[in-house]
N, C-alpha and C positions, 0 to 999 in steps of 0.2 A: 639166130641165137647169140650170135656177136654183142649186134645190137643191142639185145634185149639185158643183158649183162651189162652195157655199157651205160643204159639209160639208169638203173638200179645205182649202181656206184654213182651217178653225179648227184641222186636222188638222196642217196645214203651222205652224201658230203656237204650238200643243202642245209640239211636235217643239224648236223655237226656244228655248223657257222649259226645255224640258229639258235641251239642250246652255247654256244660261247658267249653270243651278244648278251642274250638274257642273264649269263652269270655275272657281264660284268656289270650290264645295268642294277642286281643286285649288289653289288659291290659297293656301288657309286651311293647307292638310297644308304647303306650302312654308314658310309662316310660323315653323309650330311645328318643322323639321325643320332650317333656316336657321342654322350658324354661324360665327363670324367670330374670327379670330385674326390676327396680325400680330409679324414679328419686326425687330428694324431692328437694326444691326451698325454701328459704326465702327470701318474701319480708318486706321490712321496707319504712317509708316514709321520705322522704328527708324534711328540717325544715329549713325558713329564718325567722330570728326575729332580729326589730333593733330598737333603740328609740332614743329619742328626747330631752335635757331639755336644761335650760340655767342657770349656774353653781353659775355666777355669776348677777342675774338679781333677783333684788327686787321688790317686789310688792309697786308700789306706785314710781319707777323710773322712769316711762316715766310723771310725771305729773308736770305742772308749766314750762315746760322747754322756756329756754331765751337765746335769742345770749351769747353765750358761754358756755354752759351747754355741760357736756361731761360727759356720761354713761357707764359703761358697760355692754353690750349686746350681748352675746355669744349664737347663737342657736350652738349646739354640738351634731351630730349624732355620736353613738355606733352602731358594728354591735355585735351583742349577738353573733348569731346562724346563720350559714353557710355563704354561698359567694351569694353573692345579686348584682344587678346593681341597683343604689341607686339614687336619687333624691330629691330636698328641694323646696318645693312649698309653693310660698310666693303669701301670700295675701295683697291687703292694702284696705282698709276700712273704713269706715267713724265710730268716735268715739260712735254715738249716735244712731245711727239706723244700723250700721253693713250694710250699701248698699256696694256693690266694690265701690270703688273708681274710677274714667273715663274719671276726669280733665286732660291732658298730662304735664299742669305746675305743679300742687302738687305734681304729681306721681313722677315725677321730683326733685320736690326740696326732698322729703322724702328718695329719692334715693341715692341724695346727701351727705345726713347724714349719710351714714353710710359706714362704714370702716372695713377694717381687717389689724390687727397689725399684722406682722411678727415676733415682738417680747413679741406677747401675751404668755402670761402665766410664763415667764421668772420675774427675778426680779427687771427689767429695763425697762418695756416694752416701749417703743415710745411714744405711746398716753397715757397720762397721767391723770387721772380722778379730779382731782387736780391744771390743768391747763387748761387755755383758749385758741382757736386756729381761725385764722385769714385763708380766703380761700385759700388765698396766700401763711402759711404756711402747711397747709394742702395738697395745690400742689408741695409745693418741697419734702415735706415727700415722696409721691406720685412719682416724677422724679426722685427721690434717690433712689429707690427700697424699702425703709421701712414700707409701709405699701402700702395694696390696696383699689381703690377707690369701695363700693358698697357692693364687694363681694371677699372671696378668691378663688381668679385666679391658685393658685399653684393645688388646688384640684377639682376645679368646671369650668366649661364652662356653659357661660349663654345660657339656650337652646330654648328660645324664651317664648314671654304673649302668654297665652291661646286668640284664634283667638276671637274678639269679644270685649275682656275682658282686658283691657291695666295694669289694678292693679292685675293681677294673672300672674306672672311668673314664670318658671323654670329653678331650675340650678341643672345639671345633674353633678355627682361627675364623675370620669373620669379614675378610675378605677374601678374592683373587689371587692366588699366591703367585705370584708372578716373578719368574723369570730375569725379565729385561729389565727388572729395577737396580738390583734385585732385592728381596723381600729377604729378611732376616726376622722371626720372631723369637721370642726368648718366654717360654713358658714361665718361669719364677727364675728369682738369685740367690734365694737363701734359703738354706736350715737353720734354726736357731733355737733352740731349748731356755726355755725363759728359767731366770735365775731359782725361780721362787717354789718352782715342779716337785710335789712331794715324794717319796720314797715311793708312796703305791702308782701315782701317776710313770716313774722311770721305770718299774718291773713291768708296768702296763704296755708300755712301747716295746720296750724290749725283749716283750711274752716271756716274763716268769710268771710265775706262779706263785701265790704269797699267801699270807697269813698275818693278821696283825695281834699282836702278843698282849694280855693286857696292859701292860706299860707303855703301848705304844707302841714298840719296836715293830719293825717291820724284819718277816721272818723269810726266806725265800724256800719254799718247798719243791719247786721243779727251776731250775735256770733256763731263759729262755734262752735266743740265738741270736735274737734281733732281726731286722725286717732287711728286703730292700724294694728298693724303686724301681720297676721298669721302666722306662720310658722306649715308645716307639712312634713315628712319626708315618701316617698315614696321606696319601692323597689320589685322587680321583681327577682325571680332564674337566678340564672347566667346557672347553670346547664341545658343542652341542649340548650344553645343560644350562637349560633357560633361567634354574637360580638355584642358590645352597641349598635351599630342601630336599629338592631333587635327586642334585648330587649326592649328598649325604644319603639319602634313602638310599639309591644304586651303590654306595661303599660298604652301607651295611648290608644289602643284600648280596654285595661281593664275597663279605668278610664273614660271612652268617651272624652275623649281630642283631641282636635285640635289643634293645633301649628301655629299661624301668620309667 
């Protein structure tokens, strides 16, 4: 019985030294079969930032104006931060209760007034704030190449009023707005009311409501309030937008915008 006990245990301890070997030879295959790679990634987020002022525009400028009144009125976008496709979204409004504006002859004549000096910012510029100007001079200015009628043409294409809405338009800038330069445009420089503006044309801007008398006279039956301008400066990542159509289609369907 001894024996029989004693053969068991060296049998059982065999057994043991066999499942060791084999774990380690598992061991060993893991070693040589074992490998290791690793990938790491930064991301950051891409940043457009751009504003708006008007450098030379006083509070209390746009008031009292009269056949020949000449301001200046610079909206001036900056692009701060990265490349943008950029836009300037003009409102006109009524002074008193801020409705849009929907008349097509006021939109008109307010349109009229306003300019961009090609020799803005210079120490000569063109239109001079200082002097009075006749429509007539204002159009050779105009046919001379010295200044443009409305809006600056060199940097902006007018890109049509919001469908509906005749006093909301947009002028899409016509490059890259970019950042690193940096990119400064200057929508127009001036208002200016040409000397010659009849009595019905000033109550027209200025939404009264008139009557003309037979003698001529111009009569005022409602006073209006006067208008103003909004100006707001729009932009979109240039970044993944293969060109301005594009973009611009994605601001307006950011913006819910329709285009007439």
């Amino acid at each position: 019985m001894r024996e029989f006990f004693a053969n068991k245990k060296a049998l059982s301890l065999t057994a043991l030294a066999v499942a060791l070997v084999a774990a380690l030879a598992y061991a060993s295959t893991l070693a040589f079969f074992t490998d290791y790679d690793e990938v790491e990634n930064v991301f950051t987020m891409g940043n457009i930032k751009i504003g708006i002022e008007e450098p030379n525009w006083e509070d209390g400028d746009g008031l009292d104006l009269v056949p020949g009144s000449v301001r200046e009125k610079d909206p001036t976008v900056t692009a701060h931060e990265g490349q943008s496709y950029m836009r300037v979204r003009m409102e006109l409004v009524d002074g008193a209760n801020g409705a849009l504006i929907t008349d097509a002859e006021r939109i008109n004549l307010i349109l009229s007034t306003l300019f961009f000096d090609k020799a803005y910012g210079s120490a000569n510029p063109t239109i001079a704030v200082n002097d009075v100007y006749s429509t007539q001079q204002l159009e050779a200015l105009v046919s001379a190449g010295k200044i443009y009628a409305e809006y600056n043409k060199d940097d902006f294409v007018f890109a049509g009023n919001e469908a509906g809405k005749p006093g909301v338009r947009y002028y899409n800038y016509k490059e890259i707005f970019d950042a690193a330069v940096p990119d400064i445009a200057v929508l127009f420089t001036n208002v200016v009311i040409p000397k010659e503006w009849s009595n019905e044309e000033i109550c027209t801007l200025h939404g009264s409501s008139y009557e003309v008398l037979p003698n001529g006279t111009v009569e005022i039956t409602a006073p209006g309030s006067g208008y103003k301008i909004i100006l707001k400066a729009e932009a979109i990542q240039a970044a993944e937008m293969p060109n301005a159509a594009t973009a611009f289609a994605a601001l307006n369907e950011a913006t819910g915008v329709v285009l007439a």
